[in-house]
Biopython code that builds the backbone (N, CA, C, O; Angstrom):
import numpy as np
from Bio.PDB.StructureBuilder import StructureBuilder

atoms = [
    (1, "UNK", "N", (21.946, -18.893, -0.927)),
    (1, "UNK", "CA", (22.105, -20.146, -0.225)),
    (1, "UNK", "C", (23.153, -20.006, 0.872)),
    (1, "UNK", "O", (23.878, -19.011, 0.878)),
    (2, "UNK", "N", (23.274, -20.989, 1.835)),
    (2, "UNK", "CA", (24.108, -20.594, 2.707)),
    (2, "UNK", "C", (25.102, -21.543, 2.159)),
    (2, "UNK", "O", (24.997, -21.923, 0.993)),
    (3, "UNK", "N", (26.213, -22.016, 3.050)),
    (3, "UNK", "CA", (27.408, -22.174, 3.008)),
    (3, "UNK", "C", (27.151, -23.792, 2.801)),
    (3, "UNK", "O", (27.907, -24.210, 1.923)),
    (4, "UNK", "N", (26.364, -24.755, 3.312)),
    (4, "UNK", "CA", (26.206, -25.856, 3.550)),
    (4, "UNK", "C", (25.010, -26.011, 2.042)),
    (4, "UNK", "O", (24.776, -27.178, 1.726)),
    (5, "UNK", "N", (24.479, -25.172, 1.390)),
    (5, "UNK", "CA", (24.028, -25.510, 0.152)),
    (5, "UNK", "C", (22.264, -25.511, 0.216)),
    (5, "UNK", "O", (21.578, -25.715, -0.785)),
    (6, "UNK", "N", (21.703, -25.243, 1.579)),
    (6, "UNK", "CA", (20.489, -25.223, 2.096)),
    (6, "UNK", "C", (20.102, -23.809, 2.313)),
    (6, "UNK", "O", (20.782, -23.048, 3.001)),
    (7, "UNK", "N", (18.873, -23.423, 1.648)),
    (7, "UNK", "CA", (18.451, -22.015, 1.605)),
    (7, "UNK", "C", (17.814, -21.787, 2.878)),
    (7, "UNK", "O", (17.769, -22.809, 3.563)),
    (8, "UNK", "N", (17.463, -21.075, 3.243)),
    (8, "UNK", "CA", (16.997, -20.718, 5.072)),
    (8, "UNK", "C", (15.280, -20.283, 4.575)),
    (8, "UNK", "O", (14.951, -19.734, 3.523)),
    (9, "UNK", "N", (14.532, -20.659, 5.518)),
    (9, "UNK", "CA", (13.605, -20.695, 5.614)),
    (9, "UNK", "C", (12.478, -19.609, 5.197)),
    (9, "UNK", "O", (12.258, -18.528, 5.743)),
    (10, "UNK", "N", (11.918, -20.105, 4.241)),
    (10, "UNK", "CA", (10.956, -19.620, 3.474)),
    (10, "UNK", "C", (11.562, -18.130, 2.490)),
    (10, "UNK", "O", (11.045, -17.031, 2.289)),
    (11, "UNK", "N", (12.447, -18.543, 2.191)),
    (11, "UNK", "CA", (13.157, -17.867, 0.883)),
    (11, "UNK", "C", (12.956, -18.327, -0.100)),
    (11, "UNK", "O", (12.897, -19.555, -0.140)),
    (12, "UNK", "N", (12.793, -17.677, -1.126)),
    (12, "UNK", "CA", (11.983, -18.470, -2.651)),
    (12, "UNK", "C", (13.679, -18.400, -3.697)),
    (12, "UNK", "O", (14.644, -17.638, -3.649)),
    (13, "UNK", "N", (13.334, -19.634, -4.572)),
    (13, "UNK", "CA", (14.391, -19.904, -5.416)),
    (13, "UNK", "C", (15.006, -18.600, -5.927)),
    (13, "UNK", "O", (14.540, -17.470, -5.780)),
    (14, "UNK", "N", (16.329, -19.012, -6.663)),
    (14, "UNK", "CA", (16.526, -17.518, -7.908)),
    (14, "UNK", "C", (15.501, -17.186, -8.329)),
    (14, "UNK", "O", (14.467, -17.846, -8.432)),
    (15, "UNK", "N", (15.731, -16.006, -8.641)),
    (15, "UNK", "CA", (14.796, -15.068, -9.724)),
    (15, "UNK", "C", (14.940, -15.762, -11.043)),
    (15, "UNK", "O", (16.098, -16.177, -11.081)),
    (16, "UNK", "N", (14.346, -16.061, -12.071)),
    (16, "UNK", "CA", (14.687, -16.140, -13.271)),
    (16, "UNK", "C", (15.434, -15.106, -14.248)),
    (16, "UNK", "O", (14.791, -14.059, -14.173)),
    (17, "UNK", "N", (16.388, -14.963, -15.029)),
    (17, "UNK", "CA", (16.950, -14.075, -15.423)),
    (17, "UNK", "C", (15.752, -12.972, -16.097)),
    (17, "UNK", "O", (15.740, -11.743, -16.026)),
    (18, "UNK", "N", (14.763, -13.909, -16.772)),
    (18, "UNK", "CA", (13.832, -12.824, -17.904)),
    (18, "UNK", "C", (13.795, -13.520, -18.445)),
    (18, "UNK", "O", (14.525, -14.511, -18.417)),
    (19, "UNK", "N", (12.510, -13.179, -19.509)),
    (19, "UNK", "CA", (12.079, -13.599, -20.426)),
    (19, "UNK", "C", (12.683, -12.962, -21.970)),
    (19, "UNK", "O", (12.908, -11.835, -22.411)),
    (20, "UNK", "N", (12.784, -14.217, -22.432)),
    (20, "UNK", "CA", (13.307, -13.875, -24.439)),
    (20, "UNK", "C", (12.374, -12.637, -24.767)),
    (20, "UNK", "O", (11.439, -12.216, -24.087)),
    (21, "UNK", "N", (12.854, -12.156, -25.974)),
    (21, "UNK", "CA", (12.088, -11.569, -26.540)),
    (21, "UNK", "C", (10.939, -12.083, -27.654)),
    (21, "UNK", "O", (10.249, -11.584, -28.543)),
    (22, "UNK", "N", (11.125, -13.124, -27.169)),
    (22, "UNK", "CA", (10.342, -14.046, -28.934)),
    (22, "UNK", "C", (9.334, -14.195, -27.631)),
    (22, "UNK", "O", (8.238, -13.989, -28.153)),
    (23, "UNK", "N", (9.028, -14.504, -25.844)),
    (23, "UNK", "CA", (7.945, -14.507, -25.417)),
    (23, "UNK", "C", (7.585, -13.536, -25.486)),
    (23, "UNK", "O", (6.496, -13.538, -26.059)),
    (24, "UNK", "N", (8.056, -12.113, -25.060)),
    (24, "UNK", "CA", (7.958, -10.904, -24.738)),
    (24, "UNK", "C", (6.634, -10.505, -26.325)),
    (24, "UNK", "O", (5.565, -9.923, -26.140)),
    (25, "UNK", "N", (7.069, -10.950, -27.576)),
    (25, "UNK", "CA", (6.727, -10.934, -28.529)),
    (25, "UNK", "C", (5.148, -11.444, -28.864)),
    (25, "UNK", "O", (4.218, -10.858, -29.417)),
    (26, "UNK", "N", (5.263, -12.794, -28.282)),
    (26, "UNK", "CA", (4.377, -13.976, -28.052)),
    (26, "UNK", "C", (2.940, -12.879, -26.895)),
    (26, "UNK", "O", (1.781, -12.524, -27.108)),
    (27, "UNK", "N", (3.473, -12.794, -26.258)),
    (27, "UNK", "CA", (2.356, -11.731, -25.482)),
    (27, "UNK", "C", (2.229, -11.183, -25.978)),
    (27, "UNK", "O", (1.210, -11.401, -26.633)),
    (28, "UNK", "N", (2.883, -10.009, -26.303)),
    (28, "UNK", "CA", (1.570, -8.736, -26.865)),
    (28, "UNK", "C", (1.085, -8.975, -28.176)),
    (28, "UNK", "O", (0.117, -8.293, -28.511)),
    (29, "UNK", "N", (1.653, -9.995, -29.201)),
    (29, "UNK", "CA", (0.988, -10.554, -30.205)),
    (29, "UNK", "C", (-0.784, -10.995, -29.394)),
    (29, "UNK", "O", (-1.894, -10.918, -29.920)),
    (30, "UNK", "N", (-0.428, -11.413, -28.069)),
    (30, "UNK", "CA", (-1.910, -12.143, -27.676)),
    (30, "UNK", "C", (-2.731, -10.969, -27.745)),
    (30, "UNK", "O", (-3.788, -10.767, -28.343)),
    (31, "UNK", "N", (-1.788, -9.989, -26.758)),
    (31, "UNK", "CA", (-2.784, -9.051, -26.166)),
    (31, "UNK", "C", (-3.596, -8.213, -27.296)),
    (31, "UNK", "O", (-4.732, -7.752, -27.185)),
    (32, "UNK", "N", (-2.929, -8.154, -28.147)),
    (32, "UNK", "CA", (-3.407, -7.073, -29.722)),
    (32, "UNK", "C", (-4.403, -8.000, -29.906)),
    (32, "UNK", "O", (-5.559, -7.707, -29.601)),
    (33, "UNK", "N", (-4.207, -8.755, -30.226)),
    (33, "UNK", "CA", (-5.406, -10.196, -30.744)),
    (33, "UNK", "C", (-6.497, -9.874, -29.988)),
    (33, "UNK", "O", (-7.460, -9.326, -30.525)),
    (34, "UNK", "N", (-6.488, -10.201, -28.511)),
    (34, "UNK", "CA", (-7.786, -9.771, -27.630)),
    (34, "UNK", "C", (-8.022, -8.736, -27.952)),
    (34, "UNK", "O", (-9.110, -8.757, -28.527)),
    (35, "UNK", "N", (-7.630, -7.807, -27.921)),
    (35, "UNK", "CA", (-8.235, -6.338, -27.280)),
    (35, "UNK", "C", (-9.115, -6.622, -29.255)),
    (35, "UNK", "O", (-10.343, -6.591, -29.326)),
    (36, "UNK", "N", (-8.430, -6.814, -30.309)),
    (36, "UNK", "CA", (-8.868, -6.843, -31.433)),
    (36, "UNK", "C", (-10.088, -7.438, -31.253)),
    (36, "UNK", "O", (-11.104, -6.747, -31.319)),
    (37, "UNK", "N", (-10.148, -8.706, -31.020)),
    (37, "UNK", "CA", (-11.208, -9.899, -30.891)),
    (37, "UNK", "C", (-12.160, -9.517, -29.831)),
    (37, "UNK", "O", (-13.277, -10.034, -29.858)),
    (38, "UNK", "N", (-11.745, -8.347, -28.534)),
    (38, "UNK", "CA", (-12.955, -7.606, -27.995)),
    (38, "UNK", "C", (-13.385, -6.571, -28.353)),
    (38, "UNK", "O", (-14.369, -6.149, -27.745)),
    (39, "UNK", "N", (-12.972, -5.977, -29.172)),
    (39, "UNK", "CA", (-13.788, -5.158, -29.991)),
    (39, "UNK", "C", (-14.447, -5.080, -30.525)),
    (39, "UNK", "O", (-15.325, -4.221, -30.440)),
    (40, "UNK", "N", (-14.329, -6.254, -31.655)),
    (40, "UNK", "CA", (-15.281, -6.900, -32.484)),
    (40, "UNK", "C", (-16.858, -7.194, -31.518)),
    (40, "UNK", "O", (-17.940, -6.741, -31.892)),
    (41, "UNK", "N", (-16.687, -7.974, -30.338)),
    (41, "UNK", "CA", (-17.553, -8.851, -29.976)),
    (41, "UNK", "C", (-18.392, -7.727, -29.199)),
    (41, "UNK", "O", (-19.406, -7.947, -28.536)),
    (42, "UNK", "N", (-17.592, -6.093, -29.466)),
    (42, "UNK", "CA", (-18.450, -5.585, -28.406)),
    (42, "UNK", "C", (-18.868, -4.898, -29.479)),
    (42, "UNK", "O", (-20.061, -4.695, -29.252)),
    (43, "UNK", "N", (-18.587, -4.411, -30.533)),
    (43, "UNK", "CA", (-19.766, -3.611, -32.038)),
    (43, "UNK", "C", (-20.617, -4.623, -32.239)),
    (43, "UNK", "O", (-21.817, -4.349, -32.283)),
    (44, "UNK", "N", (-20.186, -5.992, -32.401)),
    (44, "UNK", "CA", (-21.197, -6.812, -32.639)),
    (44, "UNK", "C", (-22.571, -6.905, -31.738)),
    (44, "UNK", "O", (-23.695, -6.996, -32.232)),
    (45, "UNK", "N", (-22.335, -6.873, -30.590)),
    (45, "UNK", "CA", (-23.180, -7.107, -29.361)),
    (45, "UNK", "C", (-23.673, -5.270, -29.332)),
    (45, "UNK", "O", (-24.876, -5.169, -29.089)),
    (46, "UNK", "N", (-23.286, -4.518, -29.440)),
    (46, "UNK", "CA", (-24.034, -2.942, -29.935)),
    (46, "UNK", "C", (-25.050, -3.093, -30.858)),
    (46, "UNK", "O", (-26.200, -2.679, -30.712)),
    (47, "UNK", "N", (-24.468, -3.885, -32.115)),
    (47, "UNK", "CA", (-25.427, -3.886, -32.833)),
    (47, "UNK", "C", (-26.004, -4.552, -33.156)),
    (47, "UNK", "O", (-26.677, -4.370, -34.171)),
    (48, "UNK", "N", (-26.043, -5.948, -32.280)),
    (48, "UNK", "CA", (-27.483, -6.560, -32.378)),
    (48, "UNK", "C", (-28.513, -6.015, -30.891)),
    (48, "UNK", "O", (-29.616, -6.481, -30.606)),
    (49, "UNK", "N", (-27.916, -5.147, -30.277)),
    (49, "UNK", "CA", (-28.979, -4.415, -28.889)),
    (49, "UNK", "C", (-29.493, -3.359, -29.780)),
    (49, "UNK", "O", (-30.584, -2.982, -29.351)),
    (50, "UNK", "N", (-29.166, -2.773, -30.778)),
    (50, "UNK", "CA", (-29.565, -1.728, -31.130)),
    (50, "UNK", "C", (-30.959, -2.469, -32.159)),
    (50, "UNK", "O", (-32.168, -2.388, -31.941)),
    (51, "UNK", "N", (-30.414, -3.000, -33.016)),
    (51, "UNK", "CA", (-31.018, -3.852, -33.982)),
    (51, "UNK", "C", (-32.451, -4.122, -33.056)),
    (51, "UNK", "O", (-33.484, -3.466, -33.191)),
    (52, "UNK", "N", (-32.275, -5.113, -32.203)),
    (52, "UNK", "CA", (-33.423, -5.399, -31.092)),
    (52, "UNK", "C", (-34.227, -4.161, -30.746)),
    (52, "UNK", "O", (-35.331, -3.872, -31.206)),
    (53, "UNK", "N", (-33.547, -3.505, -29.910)),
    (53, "UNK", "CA", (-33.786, -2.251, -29.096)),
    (53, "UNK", "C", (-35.324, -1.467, -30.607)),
    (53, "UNK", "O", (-36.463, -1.045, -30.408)),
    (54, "UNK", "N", (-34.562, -1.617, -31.845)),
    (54, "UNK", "CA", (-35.356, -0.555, -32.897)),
    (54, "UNK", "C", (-36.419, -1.890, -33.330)),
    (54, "UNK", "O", (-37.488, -1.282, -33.274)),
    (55, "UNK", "N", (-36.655, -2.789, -33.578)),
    (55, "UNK", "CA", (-37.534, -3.856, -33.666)),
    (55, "UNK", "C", (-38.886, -3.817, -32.371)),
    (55, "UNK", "O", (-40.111, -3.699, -32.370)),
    (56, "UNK", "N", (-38.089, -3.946, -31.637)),
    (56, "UNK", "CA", (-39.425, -4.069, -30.580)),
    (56, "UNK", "C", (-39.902, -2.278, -30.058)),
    (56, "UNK", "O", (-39.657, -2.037, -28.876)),
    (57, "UNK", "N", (-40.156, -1.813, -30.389)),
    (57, "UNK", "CA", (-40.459, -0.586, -29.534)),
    (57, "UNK", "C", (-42.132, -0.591, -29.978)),
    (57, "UNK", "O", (-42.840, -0.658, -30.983)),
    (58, "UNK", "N", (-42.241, -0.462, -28.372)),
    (58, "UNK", "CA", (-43.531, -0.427, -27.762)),
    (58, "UNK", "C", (-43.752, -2.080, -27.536)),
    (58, "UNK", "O", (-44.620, -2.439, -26.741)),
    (59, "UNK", "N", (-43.209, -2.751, -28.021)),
    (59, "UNK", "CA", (-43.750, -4.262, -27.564)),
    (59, "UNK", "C", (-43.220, -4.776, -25.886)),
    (59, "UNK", "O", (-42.373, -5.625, -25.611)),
    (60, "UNK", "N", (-43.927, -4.054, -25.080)),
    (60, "UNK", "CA", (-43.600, -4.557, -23.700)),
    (60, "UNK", "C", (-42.368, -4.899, -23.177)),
    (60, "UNK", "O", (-41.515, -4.306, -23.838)),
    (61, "UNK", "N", (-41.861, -5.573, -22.304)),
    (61, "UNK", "CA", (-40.619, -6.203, -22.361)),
    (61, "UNK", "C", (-40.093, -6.257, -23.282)),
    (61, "UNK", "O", (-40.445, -6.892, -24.276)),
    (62, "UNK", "N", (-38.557, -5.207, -23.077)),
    (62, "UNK", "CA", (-37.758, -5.815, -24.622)),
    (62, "UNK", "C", (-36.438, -6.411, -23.752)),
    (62, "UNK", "O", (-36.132, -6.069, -22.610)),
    (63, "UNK", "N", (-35.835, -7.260, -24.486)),
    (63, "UNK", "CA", (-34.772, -8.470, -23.887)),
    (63, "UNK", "C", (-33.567, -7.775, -24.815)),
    (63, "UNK", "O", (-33.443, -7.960, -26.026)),
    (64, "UNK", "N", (-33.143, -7.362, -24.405)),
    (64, "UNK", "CA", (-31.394, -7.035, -25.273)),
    (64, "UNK", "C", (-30.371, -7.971, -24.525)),
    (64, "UNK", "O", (-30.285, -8.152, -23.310)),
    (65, "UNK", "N", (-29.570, -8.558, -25.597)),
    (65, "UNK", "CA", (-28.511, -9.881, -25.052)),
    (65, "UNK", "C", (-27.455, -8.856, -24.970)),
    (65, "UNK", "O", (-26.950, -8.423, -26.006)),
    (66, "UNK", "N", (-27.020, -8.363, -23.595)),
    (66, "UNK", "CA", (-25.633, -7.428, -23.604)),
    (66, "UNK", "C", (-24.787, -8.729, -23.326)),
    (66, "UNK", "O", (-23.761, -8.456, -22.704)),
    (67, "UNK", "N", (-24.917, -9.918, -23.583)),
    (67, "UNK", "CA", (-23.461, -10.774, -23.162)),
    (67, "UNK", "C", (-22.711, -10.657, -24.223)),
    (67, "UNK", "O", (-21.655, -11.262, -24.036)),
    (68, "UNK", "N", (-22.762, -10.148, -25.277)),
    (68, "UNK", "CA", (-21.498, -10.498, -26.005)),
    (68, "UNK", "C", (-20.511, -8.973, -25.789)),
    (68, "UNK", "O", (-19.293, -8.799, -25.823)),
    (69, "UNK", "N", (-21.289, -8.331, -25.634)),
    (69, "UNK", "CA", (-20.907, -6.393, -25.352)),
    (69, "UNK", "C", (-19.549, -6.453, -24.259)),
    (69, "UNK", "O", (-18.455, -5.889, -24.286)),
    (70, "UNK", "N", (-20.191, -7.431, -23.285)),
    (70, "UNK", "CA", (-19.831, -7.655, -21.639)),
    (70, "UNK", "C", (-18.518, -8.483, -21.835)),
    (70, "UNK", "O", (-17.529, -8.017, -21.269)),
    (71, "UNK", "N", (-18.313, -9.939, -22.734)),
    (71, "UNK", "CA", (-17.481, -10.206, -23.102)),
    (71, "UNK", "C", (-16.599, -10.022, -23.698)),
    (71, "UNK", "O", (-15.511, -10.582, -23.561)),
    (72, "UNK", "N", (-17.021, -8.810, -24.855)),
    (72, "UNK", "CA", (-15.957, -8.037, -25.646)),
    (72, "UNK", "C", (-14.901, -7.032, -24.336)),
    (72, "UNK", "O", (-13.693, -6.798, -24.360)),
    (73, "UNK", "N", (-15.775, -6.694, -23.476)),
    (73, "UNK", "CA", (-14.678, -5.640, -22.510)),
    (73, "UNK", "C", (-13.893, -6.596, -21.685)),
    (73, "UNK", "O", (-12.772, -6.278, -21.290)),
    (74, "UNK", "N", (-14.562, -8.062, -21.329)),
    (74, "UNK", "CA", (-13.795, -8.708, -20.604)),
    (74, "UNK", "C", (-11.961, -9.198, -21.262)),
    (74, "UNK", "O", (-10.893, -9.427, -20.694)),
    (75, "UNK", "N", (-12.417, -9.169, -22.696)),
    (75, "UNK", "CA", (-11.193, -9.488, -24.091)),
    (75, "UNK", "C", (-10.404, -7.950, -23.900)),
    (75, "UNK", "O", (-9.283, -7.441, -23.911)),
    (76, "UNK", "N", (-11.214, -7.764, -23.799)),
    (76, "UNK", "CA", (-10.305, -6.503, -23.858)),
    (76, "UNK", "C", (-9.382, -5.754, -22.861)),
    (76, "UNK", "O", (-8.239, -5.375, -23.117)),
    (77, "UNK", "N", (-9.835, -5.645, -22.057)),
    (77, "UNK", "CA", (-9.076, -6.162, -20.576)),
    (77, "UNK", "C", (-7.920, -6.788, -20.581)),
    (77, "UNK", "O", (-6.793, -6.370, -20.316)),
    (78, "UNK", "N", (-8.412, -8.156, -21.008)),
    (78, "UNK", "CA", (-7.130, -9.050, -20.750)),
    (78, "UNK", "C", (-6.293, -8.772, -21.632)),
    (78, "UNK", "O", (-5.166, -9.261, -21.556)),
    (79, "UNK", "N", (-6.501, -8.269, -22.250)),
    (79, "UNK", "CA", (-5.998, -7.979, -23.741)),
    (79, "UNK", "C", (-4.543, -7.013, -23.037)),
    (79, "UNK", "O", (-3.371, -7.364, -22.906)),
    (80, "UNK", "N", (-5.193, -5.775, -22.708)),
    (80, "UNK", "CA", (-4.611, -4.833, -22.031)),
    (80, "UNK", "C", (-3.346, -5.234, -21.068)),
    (80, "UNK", "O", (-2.189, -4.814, -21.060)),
    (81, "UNK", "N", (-3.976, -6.150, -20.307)),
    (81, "UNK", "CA", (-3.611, -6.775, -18.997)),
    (81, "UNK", "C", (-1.864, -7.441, -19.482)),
    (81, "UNK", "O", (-0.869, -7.152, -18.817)),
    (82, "UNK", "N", (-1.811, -8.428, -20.857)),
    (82, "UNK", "CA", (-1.095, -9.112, -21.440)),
    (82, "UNK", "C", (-0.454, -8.340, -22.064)),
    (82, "UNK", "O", (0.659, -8.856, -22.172)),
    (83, "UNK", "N", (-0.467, -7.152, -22.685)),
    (83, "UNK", "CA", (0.246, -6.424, -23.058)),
    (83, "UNK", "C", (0.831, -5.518, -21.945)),
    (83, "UNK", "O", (1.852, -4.912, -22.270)),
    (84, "UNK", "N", (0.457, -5.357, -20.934)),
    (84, "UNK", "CA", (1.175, -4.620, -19.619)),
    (84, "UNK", "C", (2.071, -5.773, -19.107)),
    (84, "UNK", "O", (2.984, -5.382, -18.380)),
    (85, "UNK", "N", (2.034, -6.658, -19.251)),
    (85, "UNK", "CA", (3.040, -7.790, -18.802)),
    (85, "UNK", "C", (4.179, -8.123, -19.513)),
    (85, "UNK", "O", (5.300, -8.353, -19.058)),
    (86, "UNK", "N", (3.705, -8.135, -20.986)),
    (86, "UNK", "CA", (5.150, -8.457, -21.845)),
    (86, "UNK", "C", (5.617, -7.117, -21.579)),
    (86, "UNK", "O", (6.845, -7.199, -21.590)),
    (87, "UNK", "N", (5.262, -5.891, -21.340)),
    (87, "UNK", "CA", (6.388, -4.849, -21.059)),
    (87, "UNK", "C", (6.832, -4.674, -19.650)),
    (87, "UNK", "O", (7.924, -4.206, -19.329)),
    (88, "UNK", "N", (5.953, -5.063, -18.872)),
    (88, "UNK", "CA", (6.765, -5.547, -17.450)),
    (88, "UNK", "C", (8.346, -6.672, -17.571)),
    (88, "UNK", "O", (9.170, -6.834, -16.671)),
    (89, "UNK", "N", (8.368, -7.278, -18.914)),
    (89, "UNK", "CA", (9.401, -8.398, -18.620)),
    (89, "UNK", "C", (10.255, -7.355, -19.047)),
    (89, "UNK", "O", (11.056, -7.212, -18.123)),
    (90, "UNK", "N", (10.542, -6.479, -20.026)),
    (90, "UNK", "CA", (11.543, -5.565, -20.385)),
    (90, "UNK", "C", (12.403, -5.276, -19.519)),
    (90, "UNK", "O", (13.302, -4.478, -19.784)),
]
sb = StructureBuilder()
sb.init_structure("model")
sb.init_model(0)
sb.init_chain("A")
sb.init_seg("    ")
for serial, (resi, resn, name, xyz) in enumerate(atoms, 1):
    if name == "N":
        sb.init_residue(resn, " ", resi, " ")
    sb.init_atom(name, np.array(xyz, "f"), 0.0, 1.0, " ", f" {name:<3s}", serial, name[0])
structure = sb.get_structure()
Protein backbone atom coordinates (compact mmCIF):
# COMPACT_ATOMS: atom_id res chain seq x y z
CA UNK A 1 0.00 0.00 0.00
CA UNK A 2 1.24 3.34 -0.35
CA UNK A 3 1.64 5.91 2.24
CA UNK A 4 -1.94 7.47 2.04
CA UNK A 5 -3.45 3.75 2.59
CA UNK A 6 -4.60 3.32 -1.27
CA UNK A 7 -3.04 0.45 -3.28
CA UNK A 8 -1.98 1.68 -6.91
CA UNK A 9 -3.56 0.42 -9.68
CA UNK A 10 -4.44 -2.95 -10.48
CA UNK A 11 -2.38 -4.61 -7.71
CA UNK A 12 -4.21 -7.50 -6.10
CA UNK A 13 -4.76 -7.68 -2.21
CA UNK A 14 -2.19 -9.60 0.27
CA UNK A 15 -1.38 -12.94 -0.45
CA UNK A 16 -3.06 -15.09 2.05
CA UNK A 17 -0.63 -16.55 4.50
CA UNK A 18 -1.66 -20.48 3.54
CA UNK A 19 -3.71 -22.82 4.13
CA UNK A 20 -4.14 -25.04 7.67
CA UNK A 21 -3.26 -28.27 7.54
CA UNK A 22 -6.71 -29.71 8.51
CA UNK A 23 -7.58 -28.07 4.66
CA UNK A 24 -4.42 -29.26 3.25
CA UNK A 25 -5.84 -32.63 4.83
CA UNK A 26 -9.48 -31.99 3.67
CA UNK A 27 -8.09 -32.14 -0.04
CA UNK A 28 -6.26 -34.96 -0.52
CA UNK A 29 -8.77 -36.84 1.71
CA UNK A 30 -11.04 -35.64 -1.55
CA UNK A 31 -8.58 -36.41 -3.99
CA UNK A 32 -7.97 -40.26 -2.68
CA UNK A 33 -11.81 -40.51 -2.59
CA UNK A 34 -12.02 -39.58 -6.42
CA UNK A 35 -9.29 -41.16 -7.90
CA UNK A 36 -10.89 -44.29 -5.53
CA UNK A 37 -14.52 -43.58 -6.71
CA UNK A 38 -12.89 -43.38 -10.46
CA UNK A 39 -11.66 -46.41 -10.43
CA UNK A 40 -14.39 -48.15 -9.40
CA UNK A 41 -16.66 -46.49 -12.12
CA UNK A 42 -14.05 -47.31 -14.66
CA UNK A 43 -13.81 -51.56 -13.78
CA UNK A 44 -17.34 -51.18 -13.55
CA UNK A 45 -17.91 -49.60 -17.00
CA UNK A 46 -14.97 -52.40 -18.37
CA UNK A 47 -17.06 -54.76 -17.23
CA UNK A 48 -20.25 -54.16 -18.26
CA UNK A 49 -18.49 -53.34 -22.17
CA UNK A 50 -16.99 -56.54 -21.87
CA UNK A 51 -20.09 -58.34 -20.48
CA UNK A 52 -22.01 -56.66 -23.65
CA UNK A 53 -19.15 -56.85 -26.05
CA UNK A 54 -19.30 -61.21 -25.18
CA UNK A 55 -23.32 -61.28 -25.33
CA UNK A 56 -23.83 -59.83 -28.62
CA UNK A 57 -21.22 -61.21 -30.98
CA UNK A 58 -22.27 -61.47 -34.36
CA UNK A 59 -25.56 -59.62 -33.60
CA UNK A 60 -24.94 -56.57 -35.91
CA UNK A 61 -24.54 -53.36 -34.20
CA UNK A 62 -23.23 -53.81 -30.81
CA UNK A 63 -23.79 -50.56 -28.43
CA UNK A 64 -21.17 -50.62 -25.52
CA UNK A 65 -22.05 -47.71 -22.83
CA UNK A 66 -18.25 -46.41 -22.38
CA UNK A 67 -19.86 -43.44 -20.21
CA UNK A 68 -19.22 -44.71 -17.05
CA UNK A 69 -15.35 -45.88 -18.16
CA UNK A 70 -15.10 -42.03 -19.45
CA UNK A 71 -16.35 -40.76 -16.14
CA UNK A 72 -14.28 -42.91 -14.00
CA UNK A 73 -10.99 -41.12 -15.76
CA UNK A 74 -12.72 -37.84 -15.53
CA UNK A 75 -12.78 -38.77 -11.21
CA UNK A 76 -9.78 -39.58 -11.54
CA UNK A 77 -8.20 -36.73 -12.88
CA UNK A 78 -9.67 -34.54 -10.59
CA UNK A 79 -8.81 -36.70 -8.14
CA UNK A 80 -5.13 -36.25 -9.12
CA UNK A 81 -5.63 -32.62 -9.84
CA UNK A 82 -6.81 -32.09 -5.83
CA UNK A 83 -4.21 -33.90 -4.56
CA UNK A 84 -1.53 -31.77 -6.61
CA UNK A 85 -3.08 -28.76 -4.94
CA UNK A 86 -3.19 -29.66 -1.29
CA UNK A 87 0.62 -30.18 -1.90
CA UNK A 88 0.96 -27.02 -3.77
CA UNK A 89 -0.34 -25.25 -0.36
CA UNK A 90 2.76 -26.84 1.54
Amino acid sequence: MTDNGVRPCRSSPAAPLGVSPEQRAALETRGRRSIEFGAAWCIGGLLVAVVTLGQAQGAGIQFVVWVPMFYGVHRIVSGFQLIRKSREFS
